[in-house]
N, C-alpha and C positions, 0 to 999 in steps of 0.2 A: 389359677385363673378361673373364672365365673362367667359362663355366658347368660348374657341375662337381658331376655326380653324389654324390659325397663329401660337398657340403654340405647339408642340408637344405633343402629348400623355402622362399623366401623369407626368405632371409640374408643378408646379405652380410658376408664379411671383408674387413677393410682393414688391411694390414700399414702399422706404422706406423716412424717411419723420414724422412720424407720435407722436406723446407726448406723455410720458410712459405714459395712465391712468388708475390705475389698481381700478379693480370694488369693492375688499376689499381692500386699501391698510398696512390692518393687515397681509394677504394673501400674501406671498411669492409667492404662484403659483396659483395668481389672477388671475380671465380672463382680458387683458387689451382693454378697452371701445374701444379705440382709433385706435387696430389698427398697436402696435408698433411691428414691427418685429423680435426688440432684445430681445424680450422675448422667442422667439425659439432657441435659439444658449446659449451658456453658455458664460462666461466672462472671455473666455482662451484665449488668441493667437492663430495662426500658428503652430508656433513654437519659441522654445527659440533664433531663429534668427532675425524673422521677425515681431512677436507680431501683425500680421495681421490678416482682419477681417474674422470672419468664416462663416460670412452669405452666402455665396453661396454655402456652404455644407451639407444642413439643409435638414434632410427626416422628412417630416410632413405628416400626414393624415387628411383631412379635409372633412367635412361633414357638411350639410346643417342645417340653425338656424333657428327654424320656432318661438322660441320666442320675447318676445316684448324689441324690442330693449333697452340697459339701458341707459342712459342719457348722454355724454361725456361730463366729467368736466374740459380739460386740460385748456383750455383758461379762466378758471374760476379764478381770485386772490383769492391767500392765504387766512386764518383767522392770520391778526396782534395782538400782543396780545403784551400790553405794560412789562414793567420788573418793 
């Protein structure tokens, strides 16, 4: 995170961009390593007209992570497993 005069008071942006990778992915409401910002927003539309995205309506509260970072494995290939 980046405090930055440039942004107003009580904002936060999140470039988005980033590989779902969730730290359990048994975990529904895993932390994700990576980053991904669709994990704040639910997976509804707008509305039944426009089915647009809701990411710029998202109240978050964040606070500072003083532990050790956990590994990001998005770029990492699958495990292939023959049939």
């Amino acid at each position: 995170m980046i405090v930055d005069s440039d942004l107003r008071s009580d904002v936060v942006q999140l470039s988005t961009g980033a590989w779902y990778d969730p730290l359990d992915p048994a975990d529904p409401d895993s932390l994700c390593v990576h980053g991904n910002p669709n994990v704040l927003t639910p997976d509804i539309g707008t509305s039944s007209l426009s089915h647009g995205c809701t990411g710029q309506h998202v109240l978050v509260q964040i606070e500072k992570f003083d532990g050790a970072l956990p590994p990001v494995k998005a770029f990492d290939p699958p495990v292939l497993r023959s049939r």
